[in-house]
C-alpha positions as CSV (number, residue, x, y, z in Angstrom):
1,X,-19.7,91.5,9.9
2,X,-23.2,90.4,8.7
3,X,-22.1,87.0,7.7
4,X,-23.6,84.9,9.9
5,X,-25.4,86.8,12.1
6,X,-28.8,85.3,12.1
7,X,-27.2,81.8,13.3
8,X,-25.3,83.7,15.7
9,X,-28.2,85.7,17.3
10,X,-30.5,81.7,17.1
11,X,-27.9,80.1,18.9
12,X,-27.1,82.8,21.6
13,X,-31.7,82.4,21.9
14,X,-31.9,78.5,21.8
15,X,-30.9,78.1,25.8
16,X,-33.4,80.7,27.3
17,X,-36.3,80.0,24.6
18,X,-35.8,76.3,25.3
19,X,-35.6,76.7,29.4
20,X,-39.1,79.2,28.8
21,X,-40.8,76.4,26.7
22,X,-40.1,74.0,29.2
23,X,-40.7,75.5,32.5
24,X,-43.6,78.5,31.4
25,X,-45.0,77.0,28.6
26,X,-45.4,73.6,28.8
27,X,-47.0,73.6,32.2
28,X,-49.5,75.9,30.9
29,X,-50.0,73.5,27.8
30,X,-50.3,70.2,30.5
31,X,-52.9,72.0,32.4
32,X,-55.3,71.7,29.3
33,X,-55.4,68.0,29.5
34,X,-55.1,67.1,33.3
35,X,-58.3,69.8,33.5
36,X,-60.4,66.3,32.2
37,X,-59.1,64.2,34.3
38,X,-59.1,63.1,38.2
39,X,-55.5,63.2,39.0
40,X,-54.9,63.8,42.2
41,X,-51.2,64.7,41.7
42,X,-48.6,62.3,43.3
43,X,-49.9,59.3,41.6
44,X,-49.6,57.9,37.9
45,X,-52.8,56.6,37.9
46,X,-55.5,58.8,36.6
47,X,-59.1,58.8,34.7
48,X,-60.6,60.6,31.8
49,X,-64.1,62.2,33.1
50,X,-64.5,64.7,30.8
51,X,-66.4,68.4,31.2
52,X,-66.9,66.2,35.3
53,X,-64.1,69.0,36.6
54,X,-66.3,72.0,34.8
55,X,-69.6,71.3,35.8
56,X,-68.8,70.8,39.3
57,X,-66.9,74.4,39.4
58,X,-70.0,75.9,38.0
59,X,-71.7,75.1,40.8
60,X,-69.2,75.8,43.3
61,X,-69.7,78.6,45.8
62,X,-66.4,79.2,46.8
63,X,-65.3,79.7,43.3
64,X,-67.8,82.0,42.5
65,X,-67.0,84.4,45.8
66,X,-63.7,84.1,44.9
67,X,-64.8,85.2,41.3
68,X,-66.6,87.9,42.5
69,X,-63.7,89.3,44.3
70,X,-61.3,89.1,41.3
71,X,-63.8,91.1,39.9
72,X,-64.4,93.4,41.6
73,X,-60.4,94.2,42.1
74,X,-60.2,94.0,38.6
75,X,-62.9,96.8,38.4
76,X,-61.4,99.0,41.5
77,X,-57.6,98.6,41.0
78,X,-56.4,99.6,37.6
79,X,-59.0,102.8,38.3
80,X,-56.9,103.4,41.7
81,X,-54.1,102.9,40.6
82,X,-53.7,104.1,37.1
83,X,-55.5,107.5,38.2
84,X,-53.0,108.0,41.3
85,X,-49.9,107.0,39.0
86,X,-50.8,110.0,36.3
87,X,-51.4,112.4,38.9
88,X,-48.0,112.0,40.8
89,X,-46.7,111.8,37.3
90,X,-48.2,115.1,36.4
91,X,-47.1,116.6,39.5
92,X,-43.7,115.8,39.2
93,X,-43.6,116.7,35.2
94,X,-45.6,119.8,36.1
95,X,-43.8,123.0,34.1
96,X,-40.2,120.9,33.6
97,X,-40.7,119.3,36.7
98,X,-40.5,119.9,40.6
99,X,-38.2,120.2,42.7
100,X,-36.6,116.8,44.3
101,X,-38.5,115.3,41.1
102,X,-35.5,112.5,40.8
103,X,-36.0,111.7,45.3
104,X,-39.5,111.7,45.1
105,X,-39.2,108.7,42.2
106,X,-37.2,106.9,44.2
107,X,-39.6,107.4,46.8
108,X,-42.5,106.0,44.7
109,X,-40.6,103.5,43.1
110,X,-38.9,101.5,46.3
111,X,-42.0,99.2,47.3
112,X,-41.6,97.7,43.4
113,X,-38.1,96.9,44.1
114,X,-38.8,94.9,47.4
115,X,-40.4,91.0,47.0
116,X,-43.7,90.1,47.1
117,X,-42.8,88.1,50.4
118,X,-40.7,91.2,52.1
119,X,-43.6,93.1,51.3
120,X,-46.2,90.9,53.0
121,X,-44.6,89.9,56.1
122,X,-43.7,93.9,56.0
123,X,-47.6,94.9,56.2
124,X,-48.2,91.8,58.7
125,X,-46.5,94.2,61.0
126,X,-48.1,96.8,60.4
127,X,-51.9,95.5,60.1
128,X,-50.7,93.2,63.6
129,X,-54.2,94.3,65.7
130,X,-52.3,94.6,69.6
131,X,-49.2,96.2,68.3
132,X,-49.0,97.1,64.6
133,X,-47.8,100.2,63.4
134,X,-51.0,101.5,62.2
135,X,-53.2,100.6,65.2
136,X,-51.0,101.7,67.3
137,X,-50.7,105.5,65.1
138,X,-54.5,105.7,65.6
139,X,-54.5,105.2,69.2
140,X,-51.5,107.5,69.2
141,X,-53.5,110.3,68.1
142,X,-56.8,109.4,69.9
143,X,-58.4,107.8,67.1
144,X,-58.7,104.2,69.3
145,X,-62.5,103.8,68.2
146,X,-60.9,103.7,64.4
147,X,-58.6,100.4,65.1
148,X,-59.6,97.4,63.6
149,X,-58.7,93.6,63.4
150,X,-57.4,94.7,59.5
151,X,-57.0,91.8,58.3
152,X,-58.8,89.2,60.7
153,X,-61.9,91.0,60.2
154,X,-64.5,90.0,56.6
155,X,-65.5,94.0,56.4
156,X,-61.7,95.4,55.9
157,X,-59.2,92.0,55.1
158,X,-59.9,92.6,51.5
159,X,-59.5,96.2,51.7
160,X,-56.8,96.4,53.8
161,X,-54.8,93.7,51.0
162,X,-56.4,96.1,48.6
163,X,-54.2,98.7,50.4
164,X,-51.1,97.2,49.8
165,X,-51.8,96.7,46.1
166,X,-51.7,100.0,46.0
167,X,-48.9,100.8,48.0
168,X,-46.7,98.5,46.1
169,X,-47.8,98.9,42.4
170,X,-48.4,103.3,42.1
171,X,-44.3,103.4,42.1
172,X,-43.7,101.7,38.8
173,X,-46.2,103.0,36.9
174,X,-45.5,106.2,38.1
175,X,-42.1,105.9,36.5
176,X,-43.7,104.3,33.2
177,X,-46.0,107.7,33.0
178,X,-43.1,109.7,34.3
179,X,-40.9,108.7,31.2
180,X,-43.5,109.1,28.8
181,X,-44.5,112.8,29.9
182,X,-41.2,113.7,29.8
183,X,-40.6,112.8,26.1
184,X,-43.2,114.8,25.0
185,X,-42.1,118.4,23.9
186,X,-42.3,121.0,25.9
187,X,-42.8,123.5,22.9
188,X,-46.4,122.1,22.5
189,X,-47.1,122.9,26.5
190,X,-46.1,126.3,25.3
191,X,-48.2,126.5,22.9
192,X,-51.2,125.1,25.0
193,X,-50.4,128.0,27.2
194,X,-50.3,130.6,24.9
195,X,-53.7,129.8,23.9
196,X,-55.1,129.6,27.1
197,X,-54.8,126.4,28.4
198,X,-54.8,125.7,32.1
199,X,-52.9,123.2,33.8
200,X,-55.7,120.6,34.0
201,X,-56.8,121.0,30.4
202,X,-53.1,120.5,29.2
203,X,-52.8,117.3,30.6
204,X,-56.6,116.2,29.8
205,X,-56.4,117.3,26.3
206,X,-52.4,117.2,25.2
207,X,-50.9,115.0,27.9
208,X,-53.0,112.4,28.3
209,X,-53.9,111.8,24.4
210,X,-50.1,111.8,23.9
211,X,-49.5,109.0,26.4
212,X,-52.6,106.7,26.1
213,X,-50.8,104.1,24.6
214,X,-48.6,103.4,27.6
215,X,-51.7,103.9,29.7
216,X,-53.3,101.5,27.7
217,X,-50.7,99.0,28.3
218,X,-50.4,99.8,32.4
219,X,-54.3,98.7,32.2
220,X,-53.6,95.4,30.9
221,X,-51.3,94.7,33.2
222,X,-53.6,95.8,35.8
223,X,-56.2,93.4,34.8
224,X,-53.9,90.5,34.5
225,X,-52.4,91.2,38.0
226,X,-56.2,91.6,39.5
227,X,-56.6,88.5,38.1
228,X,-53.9,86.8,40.0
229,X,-52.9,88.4,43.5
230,X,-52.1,85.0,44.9
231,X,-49.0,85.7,46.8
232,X,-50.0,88.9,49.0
233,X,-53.3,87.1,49.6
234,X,-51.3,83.6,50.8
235,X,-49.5,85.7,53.0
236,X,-51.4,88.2,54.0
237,X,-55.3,86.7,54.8
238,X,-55.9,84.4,57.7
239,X,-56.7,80.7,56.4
240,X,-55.8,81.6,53.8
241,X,-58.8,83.4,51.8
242,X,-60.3,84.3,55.0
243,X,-61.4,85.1,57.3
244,X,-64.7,83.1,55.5
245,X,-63.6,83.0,52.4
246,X,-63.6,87.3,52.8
247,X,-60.6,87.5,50.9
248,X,-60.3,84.1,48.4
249,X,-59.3,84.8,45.4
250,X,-59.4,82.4,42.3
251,X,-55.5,81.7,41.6
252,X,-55.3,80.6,46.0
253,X,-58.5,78.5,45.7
254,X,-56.9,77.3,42.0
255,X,-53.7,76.3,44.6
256,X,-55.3,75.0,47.6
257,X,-57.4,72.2,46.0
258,X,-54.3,71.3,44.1
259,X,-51.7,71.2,47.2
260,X,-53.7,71.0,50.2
261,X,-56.9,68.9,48.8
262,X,-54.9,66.9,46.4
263,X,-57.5,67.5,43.5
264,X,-55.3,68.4,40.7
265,X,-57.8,68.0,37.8
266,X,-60.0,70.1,39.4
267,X,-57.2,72.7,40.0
268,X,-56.1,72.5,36.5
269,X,-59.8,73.0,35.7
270,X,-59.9,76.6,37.6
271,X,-56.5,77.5,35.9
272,X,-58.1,76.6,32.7
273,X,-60.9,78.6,33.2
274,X,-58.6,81.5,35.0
275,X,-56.8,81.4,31.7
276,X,-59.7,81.8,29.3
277,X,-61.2,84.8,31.8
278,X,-58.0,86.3,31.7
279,X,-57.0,86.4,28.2
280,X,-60.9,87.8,27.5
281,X,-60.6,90.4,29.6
282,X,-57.4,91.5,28.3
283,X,-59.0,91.7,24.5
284,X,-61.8,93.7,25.8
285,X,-59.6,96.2,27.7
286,X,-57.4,96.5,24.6
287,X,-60.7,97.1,22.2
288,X,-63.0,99.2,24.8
289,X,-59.4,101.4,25.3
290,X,-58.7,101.8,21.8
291,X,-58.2,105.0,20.2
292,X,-56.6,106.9,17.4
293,X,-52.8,107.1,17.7
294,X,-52.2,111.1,18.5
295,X,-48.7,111.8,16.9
296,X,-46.2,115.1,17.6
């Protein structure tokens, strides 16, 4: 039965590692290049101008508000998120678990199972200023002083896409903490209580140690998807990136000098340096997260 097996599993990998190589990998590898270079995309023609592309980001404005945004999502959504994803997580694990636990996952999980696209043109509706679903709640209940031009206004677009961040990304990692609570025994939540332990200093001191491993890894995807956020802000901000610049983020200004300025070098260049930001952010979180593995 074992005779073989190693071609066997190669050849059944060969098609999918080949298709990823070509359509993830080397467009990442090409971007190195073009990011010294003035291509402008639909032509064959194209000049060497070395760190030209780098220097003039440094002193772009735009870039740097959009890097200031990805930063500071980066520094507000794995918080939010993470912290609202282990306390559903706890609630619905509390002592065996609640009631409807199984529903309520459904529940969370849903917006994770819907596209990025269904999910923006769903908010459009409901951030729509004349008759979207929330203004029109808030003047419902007599709250009309409170409705706003959500996303058409600098002081709540990148907020309000904040919002829906939120909405969309608490489900999963609800069900990633979710499984990992539940594998833990429950004779050491016993035990906890037997000594004393409240419900807040089980899951501080056993729960939380006993999972941080899979918390570790939901912040690292955090960081890389603050990083990125392209699509709901395409869809969502008016522009797009505005309404001046309010809501650009680095990967839409990245696309729009490649597909609507033509300046492909240049966009490679932001990708480039999107890449390097990215993967040292990721290190850091990884070290600065770090701790000894608890085992049970």
């Amino acid at each position: 039965m074992h005779h073989g097996k190693y071609r066997f599993v190669l050849s059944l990998l060969l098609v999918p590692l080949g298709l990823y190589a070509v359509f993830v990998v080397s467009p990442y590898v090409q971007a190195f290049p073009i990011a010294f270079t003035d291509w402008e995309g639909l032509s064959a023609d194209y000049h060497y101008i070395g760190f030209d592309n780098f220097v003039t980001l440094f002193h772009d404005s735009v870039f740097w508000v959009a890097l200031r945004h990805n930063l500071f999502l980066l520094v507000s959504l794995p918080v939010i998120i993470v912290t609202l994803s282990l306390f559903f997580s706890a609630m619905l694990n509390y002592r065996g678990g609640v009631p409807g636990a199984k529903f309520y996952k459904v529940v969370y999980f849903f917006p994770s199972v819907l596209s990025i696209a269904v999910v923006g043109v769903l908010w459009q509706f409901v951030f729509e200023p004349r008759n979207g679903l929330l203004n029109g709640f808030l003047r419902a209940i007599g709250l009309d002083r409170l409705a706003q031009l959500w996303l058409g206004d600098g002081r709540t677009a990148l907020g309000s896409i904040m919002a829906v961040v939120v909405w969309g990304g608490v489900g999963f990692y609800v069900v990633l903490f979710t499984a990992a609570m539940a594998a833990i025994p429950r004779e050491l939540y016993e035990a906890a209580l037997l000594d004393g332990a409240g419900a807040f200093q089980s899951f501080w001191r056993l729960t939380l140690p006993l999972i941080w491993n899979t918390v570790q890894v939901a912040l690292a995807f955090q960081v890389i998807g603050a990083l990125d956020l392209f699509a709901l802000v395409k869809i969502l901000s008016v522009g797009p990136g505005g309404p001046g610049d309010a809501t650009q983020v680095i990967s839409l200004y990245m696309y729009t000098n490649a597909f609507t300025y033509g300046k492909f070098g240049y966009a490679s260049a932001i990708g480039v340096t999107l890449f390097a930001i990215n993967m040292i952010l990721t290190l850091l979180t990884f070290r600065l997260t770090r701790r000894e593995r608890v085992e049970y």
